[in-house]
N, C-alpha and C positions, 0 to 999 in steps of 0.2 A: 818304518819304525823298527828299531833292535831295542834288545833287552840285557840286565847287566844282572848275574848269576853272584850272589857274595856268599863264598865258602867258609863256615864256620866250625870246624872239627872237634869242637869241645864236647863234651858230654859228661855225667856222673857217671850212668855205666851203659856199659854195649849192650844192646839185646842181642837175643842170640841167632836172631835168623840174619845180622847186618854185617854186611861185606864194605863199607863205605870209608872214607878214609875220617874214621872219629875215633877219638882217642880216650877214653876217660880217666887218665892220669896225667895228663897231660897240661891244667888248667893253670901249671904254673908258669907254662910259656906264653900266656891269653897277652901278657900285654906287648915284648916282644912281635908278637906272631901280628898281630893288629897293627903295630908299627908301620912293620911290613908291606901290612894289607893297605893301609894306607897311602904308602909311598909306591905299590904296584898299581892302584887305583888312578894316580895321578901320571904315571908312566904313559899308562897304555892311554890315556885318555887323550895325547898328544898328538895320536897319528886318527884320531878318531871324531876330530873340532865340527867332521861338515854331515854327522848323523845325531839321530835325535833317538832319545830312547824313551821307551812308554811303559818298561816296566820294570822294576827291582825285586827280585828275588834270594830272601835269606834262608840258606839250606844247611843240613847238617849232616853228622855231629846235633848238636842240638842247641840253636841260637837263643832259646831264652834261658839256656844255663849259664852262658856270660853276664858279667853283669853289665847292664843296658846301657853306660856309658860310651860302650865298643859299638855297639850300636849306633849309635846316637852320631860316634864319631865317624862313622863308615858312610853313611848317608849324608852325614855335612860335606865329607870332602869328595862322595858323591854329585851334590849338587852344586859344588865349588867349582869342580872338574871337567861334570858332563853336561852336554844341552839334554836335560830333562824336560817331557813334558807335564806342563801342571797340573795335569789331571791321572798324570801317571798310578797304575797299581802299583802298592807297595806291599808286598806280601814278608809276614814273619813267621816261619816255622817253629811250632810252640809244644814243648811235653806238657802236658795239663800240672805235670809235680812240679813244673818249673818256676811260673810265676804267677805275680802278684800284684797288688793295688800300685806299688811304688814304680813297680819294673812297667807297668802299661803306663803309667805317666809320663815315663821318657820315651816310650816307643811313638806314642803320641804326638810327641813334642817334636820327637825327631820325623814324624810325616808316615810311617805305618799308617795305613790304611785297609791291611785285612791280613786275617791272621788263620795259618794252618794247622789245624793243632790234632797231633795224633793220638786217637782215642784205639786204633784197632781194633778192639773187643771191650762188652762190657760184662766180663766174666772176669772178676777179679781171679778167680786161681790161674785161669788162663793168663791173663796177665803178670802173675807171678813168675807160671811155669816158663814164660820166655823170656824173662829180667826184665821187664816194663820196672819203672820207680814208680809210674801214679796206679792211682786206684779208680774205680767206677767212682768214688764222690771226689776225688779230686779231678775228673772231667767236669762233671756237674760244675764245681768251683767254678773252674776255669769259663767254662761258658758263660755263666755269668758275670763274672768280669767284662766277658766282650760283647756283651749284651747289646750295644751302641756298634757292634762293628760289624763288615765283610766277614763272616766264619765259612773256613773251608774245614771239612771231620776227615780225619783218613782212617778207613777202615780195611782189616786182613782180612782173609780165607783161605781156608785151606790150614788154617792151626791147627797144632794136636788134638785131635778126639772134637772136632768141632761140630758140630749137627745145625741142622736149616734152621730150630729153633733160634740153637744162640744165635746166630746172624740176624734172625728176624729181631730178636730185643735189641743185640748192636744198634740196628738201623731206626728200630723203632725211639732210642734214646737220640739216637744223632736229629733223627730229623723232626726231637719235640720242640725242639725253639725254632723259632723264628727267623735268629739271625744266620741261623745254619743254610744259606744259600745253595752250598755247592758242598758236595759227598764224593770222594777220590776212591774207591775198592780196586785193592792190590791185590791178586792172588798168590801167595806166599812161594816163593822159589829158596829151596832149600843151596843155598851157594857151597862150594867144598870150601873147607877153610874153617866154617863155622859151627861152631855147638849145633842147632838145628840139622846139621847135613848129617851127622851122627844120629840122630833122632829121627831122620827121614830112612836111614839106611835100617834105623829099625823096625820099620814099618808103621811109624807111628804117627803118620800124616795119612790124610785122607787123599784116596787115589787119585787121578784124574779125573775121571767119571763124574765122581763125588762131587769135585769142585767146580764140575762144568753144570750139575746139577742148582749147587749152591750161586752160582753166577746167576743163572739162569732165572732163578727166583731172585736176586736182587737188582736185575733188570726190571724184572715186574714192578716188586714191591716200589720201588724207589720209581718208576713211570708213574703209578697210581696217586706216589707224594708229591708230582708235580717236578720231576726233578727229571731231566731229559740226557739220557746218553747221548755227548756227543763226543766221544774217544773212547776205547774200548775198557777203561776204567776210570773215565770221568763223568761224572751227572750235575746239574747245574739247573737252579731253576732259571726262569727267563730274564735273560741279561746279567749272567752272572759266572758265565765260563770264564774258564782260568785264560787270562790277557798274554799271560807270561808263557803259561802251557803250551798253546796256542800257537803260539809265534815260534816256540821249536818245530812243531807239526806241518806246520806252514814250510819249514827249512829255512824261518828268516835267519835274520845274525843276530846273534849276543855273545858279550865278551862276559869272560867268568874269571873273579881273581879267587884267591886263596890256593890251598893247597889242592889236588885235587880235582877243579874247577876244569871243567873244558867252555871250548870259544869256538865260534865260526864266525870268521869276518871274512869276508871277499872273497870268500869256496876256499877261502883258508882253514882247518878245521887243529885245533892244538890245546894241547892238554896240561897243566900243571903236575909237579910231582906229587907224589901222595907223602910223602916226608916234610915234617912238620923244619925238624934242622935243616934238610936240604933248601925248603924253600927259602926260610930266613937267611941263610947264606947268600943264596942266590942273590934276594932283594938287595940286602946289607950291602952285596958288591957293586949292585948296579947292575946285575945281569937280569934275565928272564926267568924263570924257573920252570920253564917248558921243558918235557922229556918226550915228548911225540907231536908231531907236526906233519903236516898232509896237505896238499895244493888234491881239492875235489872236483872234476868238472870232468864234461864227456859223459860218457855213458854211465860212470859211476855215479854223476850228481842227477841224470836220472832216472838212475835206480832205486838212489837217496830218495828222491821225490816221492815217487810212486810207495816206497817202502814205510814213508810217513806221512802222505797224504791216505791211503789206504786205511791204517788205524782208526780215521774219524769216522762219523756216521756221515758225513757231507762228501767223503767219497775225492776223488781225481777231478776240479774242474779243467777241463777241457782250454778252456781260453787262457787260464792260468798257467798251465801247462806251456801252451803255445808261447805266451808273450814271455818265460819263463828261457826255453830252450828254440823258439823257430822252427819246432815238427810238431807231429804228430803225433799226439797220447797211444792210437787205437793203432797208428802203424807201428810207432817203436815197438808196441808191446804185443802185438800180434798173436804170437805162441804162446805169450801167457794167457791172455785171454780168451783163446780158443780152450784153455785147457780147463780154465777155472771156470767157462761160461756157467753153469749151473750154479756155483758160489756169489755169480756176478749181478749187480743190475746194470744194465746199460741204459741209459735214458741219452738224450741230445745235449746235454751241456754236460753231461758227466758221468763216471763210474765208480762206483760205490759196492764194497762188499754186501751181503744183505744180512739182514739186521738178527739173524740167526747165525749164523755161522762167525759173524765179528768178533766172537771170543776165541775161535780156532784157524783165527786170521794169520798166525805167523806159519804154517801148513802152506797156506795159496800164495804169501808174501815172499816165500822162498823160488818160486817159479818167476815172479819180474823181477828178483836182483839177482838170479843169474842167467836171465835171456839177458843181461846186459856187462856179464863178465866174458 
């Protein structure tokens, strides 16, 4: 099974800690740009007739800021295009300010099946203080709208002046309904470039310590809700982990169009440009609008492996592994594992960080990809 990645770059306004390629002035190129998307979609889908895919993914920018007819369009010539399976997840990345009774009738229609909607925090000034447009009741809103569906809640840490309380209410709002399955917690990376990196250089995030304290408890809290870590920022109640997620961790293949979008097909790995005109040029011509491209295998793919099988709570299976590359997990990686042993569990079918240390996983992660450079 591969998954199909649809890049949406719109947005009303940028928050401040987002390095992503979204634009919020930008909404007069939407239909233009979808054209595009359209005709890149039906491109790539040519050399791709003898895979099936099981999951669709719309990311941003912020896809319920278009209006849903883009939507609608992008998934028809989706399933025009690709052998889709019918029971496929269809994931919509949602700002709770964005939509509405009308806009969920087309996402419906056009086959959504579960919807991501970023809440971060439920501290409205918090939410001001990083340019969110919704508010703590326009989350509320929004949930119930999706009352009938797959809800996945993303929440931050690590915001300005944040304390284990607010986290606790965050979490305690996200996981009071029902259909809120699955809970994503991000810990906030202040990127250079952006408003926040200025706010971090003033000391006005809470330190590491802080945030590995604050993780820590919503590890707990969210185990207690029934909601089980299984990637070092995803929790899911049972039978409800992200399909889509998943399958990047795994290192399977999914092609990604839009601007932006990266792909890996056949240890191919390639990436579209982050220019909204570049890309449409490209399409318009008939060309690709690739700006990086990579042939991955050898000891780099796995390093790849081990670098993102490691993240999960399920750890390196061993047979996977094997039927994967034809060696051996515990020899390739030898020196890593003699080094990390303490950080490690080793069991017979597998290796797996232990379930304390998963959050200061990229530390140990840096020893197996470069015993393999």
């Amino acid at each position: 099974m591969a998954g199909i990645y649809v890049h949406v770059p719109f947005c009303k306004q940028k928050c401040s800690y987002c390095d992503f390629a979204s634009f919020p002035r930008e909404i007069g190129k939407a239909e233009a740009y979808f054209a595009c998307l359209y005709k890149e979609l039906k491109a790539r889908s040519l050399s791709l007739k003898d895979k099936k895919f099981s999951t669709v993914y719309f990311g941003g920018g912020t896809p319920s800021f278009v209006e849903p007819k883009y939507i609608y369009g992008a998934l028809k010539q989706i399933y025009t295009c690709f052998n889709v399976d019918k029971n496929a997840e269809i994931t919509l990345e949602v700002n709770p300010g964005t939509i509405d009774e009308n806009k969920l009738k087309v996402y419906k229609n056009a086959g959504v099946n579960r919807f991501s909607v970023g809440l971060q925090t439920a501290n409205d000034k918090t939410l001001y203080s990083i340019n969110r447009i919704h508010t703590v009741e326009d989350f509320k809103r929004a949930i119930e709208l999706l009352k009938d569906y797959n809800v996945s809640v993303d929440v931050m840490i690590g915001l300005p002046d944040e304390t284990v309380s607010d986290v606790k209410n965050t979490l305690d709002l996200a996981t009071s309904y029902p259909q809120v399955k699955h809970v994503s917690v991000y810990a906030l990376k202040a990127e250079e470039g952006t408003p926040m990196f200025t706010r971090y250089l003033n000391g006005e995030l809470p330190d590491d310590d802080e945030v590995a304290d604050i993780y820590d408890f919503v590890v707990d809290y969210l185990s207690k809700k029934g909601y089980n870590r299984y990637e070092v920022s995803n929790f899911a109640k049972e039978g409800y982990q992200s399909k889509h997620n998943k399958n990047y961790w795994a290192r399977g293949e999914y092609i990604g169009v839009g601007v932006g979008a990266s792909s890996f097909i056949e240890g191919r790995r390639f990436t579209n440009t982050e220019s909204i005109d570049e890309y449409v040029h490209a399409i318009l011509n008939g060309k690709v609008a690739e700006v990086f491209s990579e042939n991955v295998c050898g000891d780099d793919a796995k390093a790849e492996y081990a670098m993102l099988a490691l993240r999960t709570a399920n750890g390196v299976d061993f047979n996977d592994y094997k039927n994967a590359f034809g060696s051996d997990f515990s020899a390739d990686f030898k020196n890593s594992i003699k080094a990390n042993g303490k950080y490690l569990d080793i069991l017979d079918s597998c290796i797996k960080i232990k379930d304390k240390y998963l959050y200061v996983q990229n530390s140990i992660l840096v020893d197996f990809i470069s015993e393999k450079q």
